[in-house]
Backbone as CSV, one residue per row, in Angstrom:
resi,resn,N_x,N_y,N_z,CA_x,CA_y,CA_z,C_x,C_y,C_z
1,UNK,-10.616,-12.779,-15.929,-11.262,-11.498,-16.161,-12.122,-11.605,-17.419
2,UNK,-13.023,-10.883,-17.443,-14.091,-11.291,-18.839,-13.886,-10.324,-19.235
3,UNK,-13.885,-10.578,-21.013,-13.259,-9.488,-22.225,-14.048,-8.067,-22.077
4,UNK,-15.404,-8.190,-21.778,-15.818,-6.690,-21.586,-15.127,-5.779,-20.708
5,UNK,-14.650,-6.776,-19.292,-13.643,-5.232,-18.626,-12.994,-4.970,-19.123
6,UNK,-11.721,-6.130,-19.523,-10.594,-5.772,-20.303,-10.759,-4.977,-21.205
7,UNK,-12.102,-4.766,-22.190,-12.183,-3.881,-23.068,-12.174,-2.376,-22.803
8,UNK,-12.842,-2.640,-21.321,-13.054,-1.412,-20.573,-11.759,-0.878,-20.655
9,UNK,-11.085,-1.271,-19.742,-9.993,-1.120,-19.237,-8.710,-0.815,-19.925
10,UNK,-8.825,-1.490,-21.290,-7.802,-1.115,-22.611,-7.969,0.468,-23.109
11,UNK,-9.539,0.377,-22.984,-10.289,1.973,-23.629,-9.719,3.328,-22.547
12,UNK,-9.907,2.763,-21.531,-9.453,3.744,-20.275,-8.102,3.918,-20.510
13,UNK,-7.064,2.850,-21.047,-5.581,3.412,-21.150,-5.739,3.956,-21.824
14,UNK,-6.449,3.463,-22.959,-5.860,4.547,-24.386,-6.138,5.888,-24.410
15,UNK,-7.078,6.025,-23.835,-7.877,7.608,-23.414,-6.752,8.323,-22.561
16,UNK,-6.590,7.729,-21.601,-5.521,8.053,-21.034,-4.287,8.518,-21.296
17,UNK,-3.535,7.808,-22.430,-2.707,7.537,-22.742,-2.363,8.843,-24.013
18,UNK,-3.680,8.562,-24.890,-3.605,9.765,-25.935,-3.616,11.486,-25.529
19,UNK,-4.770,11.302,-24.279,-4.839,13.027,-23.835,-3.622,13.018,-23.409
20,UNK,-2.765,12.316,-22.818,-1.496,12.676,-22.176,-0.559,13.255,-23.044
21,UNK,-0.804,12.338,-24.152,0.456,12.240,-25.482,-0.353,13.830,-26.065
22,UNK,-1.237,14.225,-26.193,-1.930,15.231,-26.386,-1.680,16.680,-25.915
23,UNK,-1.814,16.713,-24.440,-1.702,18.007,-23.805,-0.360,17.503,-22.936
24,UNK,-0.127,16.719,-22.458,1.024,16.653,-21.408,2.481,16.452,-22.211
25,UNK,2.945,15.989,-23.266,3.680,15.932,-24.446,3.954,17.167,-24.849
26,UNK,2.471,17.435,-25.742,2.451,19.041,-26.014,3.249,20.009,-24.989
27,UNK,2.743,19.868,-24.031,2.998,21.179,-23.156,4.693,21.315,-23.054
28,UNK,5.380,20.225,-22.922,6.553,20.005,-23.121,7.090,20.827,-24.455
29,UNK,6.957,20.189,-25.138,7.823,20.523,-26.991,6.817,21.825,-27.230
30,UNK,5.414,22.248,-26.897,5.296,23.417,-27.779,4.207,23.170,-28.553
31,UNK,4.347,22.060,-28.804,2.853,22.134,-30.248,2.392,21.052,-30.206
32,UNK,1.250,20.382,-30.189,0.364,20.132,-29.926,0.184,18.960,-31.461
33,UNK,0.430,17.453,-31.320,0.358,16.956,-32.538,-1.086,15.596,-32.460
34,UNK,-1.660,16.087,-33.643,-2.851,15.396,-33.448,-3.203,14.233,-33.542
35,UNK,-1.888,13.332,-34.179,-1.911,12.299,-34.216,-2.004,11.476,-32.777
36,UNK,-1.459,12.408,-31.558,-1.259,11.753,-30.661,-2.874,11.102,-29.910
37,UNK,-4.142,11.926,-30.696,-5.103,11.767,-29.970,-5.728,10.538,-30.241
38,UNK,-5.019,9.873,-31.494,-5.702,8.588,-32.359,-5.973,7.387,-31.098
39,UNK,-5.211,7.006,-30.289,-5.490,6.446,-29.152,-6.989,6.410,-28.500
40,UNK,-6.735,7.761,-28.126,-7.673,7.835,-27.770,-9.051,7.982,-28.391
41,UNK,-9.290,8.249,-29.812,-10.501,7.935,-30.300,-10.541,5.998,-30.569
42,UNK,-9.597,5.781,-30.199,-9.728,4.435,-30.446,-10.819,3.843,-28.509
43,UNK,-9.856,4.168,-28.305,-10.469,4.066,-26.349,-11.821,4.413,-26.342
44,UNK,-11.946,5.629,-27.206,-13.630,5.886,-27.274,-14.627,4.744,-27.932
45,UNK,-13.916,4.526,-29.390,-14.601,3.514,-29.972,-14.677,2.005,-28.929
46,UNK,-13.870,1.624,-28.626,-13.994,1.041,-27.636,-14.943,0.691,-26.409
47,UNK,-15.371,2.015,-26.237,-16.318,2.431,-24.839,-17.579,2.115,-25.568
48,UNK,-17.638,2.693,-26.519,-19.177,2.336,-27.653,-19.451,0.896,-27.750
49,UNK,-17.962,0.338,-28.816,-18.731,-1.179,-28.972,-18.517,-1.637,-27.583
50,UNK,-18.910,-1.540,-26.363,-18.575,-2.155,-25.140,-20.271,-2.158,-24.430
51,UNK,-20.398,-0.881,-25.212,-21.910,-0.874,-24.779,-22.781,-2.160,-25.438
52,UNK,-22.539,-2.294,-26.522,-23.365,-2.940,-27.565,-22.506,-4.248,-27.545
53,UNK,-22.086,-4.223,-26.491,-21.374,-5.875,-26.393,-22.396,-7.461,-26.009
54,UNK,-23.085,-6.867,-25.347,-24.163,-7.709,-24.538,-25.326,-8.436,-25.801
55,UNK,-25.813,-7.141,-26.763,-26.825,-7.175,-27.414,-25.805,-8.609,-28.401
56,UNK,-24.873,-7.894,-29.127,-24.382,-8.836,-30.365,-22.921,-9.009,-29.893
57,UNK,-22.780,-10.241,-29.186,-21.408,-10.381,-28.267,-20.252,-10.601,-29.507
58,UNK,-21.462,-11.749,-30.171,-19.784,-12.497,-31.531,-19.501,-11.273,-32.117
59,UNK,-20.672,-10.299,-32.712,-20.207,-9.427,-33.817,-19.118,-8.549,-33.039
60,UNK,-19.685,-8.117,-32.043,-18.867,-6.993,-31.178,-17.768,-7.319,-30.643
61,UNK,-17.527,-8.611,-30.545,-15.527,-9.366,-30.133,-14.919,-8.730,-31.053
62,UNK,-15.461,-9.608,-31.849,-14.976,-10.187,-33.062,-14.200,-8.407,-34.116
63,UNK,-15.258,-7.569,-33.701,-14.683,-5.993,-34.562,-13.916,-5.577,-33.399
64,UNK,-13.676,-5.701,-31.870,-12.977,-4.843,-30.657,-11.487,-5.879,-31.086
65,UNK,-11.796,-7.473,-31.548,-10.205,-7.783,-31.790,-9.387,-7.357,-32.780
66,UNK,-10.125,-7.281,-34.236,-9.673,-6.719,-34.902,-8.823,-5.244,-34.777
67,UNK,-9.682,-4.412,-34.387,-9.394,-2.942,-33.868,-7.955,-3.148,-33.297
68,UNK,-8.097,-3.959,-31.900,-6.979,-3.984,-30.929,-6.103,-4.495,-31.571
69,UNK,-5.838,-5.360,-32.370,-4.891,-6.157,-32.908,-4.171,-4.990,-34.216
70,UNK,-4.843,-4.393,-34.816,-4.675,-2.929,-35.648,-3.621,-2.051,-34.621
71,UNK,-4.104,-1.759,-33.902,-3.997,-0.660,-32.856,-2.546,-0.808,-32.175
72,UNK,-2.165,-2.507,-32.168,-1.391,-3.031,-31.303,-0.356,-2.889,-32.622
73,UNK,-0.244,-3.071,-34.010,0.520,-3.031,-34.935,1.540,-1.855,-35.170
74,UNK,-0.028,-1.003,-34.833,0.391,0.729,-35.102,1.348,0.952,-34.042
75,UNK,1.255,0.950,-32.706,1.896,0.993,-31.576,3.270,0.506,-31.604
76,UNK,3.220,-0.835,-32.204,4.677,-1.527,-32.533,5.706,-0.622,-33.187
77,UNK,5.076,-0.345,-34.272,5.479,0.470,-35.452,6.204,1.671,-35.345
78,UNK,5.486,2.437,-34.390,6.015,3.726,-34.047,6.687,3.660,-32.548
79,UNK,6.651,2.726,-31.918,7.550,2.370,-31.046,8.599,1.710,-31.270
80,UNK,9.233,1.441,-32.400,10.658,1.268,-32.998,11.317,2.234,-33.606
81,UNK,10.616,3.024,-34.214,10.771,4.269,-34.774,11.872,5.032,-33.862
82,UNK,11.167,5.167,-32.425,11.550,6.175,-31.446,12.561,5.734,-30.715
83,UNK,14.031,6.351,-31.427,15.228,6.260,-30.587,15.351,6.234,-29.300
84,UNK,14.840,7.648,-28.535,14.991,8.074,-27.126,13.773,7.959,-26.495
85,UNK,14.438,7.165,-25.173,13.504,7.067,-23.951,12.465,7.837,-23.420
86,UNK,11.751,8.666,-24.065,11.244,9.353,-23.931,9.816,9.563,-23.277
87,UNK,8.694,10.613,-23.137,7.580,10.196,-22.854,6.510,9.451,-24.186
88,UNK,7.227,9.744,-25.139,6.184,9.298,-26.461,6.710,7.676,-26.657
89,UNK,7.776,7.716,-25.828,8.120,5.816,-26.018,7.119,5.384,-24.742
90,UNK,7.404,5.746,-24.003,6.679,4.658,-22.645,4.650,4.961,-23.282
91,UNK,4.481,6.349,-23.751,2.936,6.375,-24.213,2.824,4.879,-24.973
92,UNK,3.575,4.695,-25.804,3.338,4.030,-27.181,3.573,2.487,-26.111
93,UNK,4.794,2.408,-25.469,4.882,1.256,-24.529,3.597,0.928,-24.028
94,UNK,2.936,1.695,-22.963,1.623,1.357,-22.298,0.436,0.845,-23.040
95,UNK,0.414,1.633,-24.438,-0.392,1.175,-25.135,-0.246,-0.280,-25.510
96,UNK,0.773,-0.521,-26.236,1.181,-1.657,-26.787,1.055,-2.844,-25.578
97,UNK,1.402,-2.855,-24.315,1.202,-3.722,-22.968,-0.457,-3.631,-22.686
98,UNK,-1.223,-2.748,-22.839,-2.830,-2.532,-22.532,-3.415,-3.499,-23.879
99,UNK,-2.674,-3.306,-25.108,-3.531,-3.872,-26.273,-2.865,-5.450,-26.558
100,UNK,-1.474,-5.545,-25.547,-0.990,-6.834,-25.785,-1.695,-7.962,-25.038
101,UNK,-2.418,-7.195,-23.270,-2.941,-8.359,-22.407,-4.439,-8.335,-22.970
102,UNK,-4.898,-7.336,-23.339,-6.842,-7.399,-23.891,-6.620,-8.746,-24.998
103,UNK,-5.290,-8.695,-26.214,-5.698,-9.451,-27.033,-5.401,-11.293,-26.781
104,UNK,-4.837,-11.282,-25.136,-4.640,-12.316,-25.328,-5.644,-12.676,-24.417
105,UNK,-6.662,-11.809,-23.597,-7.722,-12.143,-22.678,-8.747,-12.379,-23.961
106,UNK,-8.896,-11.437,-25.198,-9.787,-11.840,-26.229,-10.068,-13.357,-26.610
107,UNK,-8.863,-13.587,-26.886,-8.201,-14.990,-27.425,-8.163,-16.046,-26.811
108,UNK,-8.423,-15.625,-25.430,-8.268,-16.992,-24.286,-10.034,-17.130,-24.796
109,UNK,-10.800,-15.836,-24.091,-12.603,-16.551,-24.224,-13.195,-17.080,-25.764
110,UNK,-12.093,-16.644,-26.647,-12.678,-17.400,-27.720,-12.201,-19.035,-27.517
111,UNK,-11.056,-19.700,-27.040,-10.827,-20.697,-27.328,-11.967,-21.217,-25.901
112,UNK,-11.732,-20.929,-24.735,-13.176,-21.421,-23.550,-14.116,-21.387,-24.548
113,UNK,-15.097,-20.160,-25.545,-15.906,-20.333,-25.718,-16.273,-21.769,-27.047
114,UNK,-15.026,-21.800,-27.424,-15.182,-22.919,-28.741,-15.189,-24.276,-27.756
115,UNK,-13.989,-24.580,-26.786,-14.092,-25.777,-26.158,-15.489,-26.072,-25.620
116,UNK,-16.422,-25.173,-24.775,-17.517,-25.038,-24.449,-18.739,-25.987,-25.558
117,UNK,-18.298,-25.152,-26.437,-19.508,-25.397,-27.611,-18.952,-27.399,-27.886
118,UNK,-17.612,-27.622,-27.886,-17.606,-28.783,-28.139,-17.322,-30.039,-27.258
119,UNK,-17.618,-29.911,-26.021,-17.507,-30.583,-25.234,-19.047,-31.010,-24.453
């Protein structure tokens, strides 16, 4: 699979993933916490540098791995936190599985693209 879908496709969970944690969470407990939407402005940012992937490919990996690899920390983080099985564990789960396979599809075309260059 080439890193631009996957990028796609990471952005689409997280979007996913945050409005859920957003309004479908919310609607549950009552109130509405805004942290849950961070996902998803990440999924957005995502969708952006995805556009501008083509024009400046190295620069634009190179800031979507960083991000994801951030993103994938945060996810860890607050998915240990959370005792009970809940819907804010499996959110934080999906995320963390969406940002775990992008960074290792990242990581595979950088090493193709280095063997490439030296062979």
């Amino acid at each position: 699979m080439k890193p631009v879908t996957v990028n796609l496709l990471n952005a689409l969970v997280l979007i996913a993933a945050g409005l859920y944690g957003y309004f479908g969470v919310a609607s549950s407990t009552g109130t509405a916490s805004p942290t849950a939407l961070i996902p998803a402005a990440f999924g957005v940012l995502f969708i952006v540098l995805g556009l501008f992937w083509a024009k400046a490919p190295k620069v634009v990996s190179h800031v979507v791995v960083v991000l994801t690899l951030l993103l994938l920390v945060m996810c860890i983080s607050r998915f240990v936190k959370i005792d009970a099985w809940d819907a804010k564990k499996y959110i934080f789960l999906a995320c963390m599985v969406s940002n775990g396979v992008a960074l290792v599809v990242f990581i595979k075309s950088f090493i193709d693209a280095r063997r490439s260059r030296t062979t």
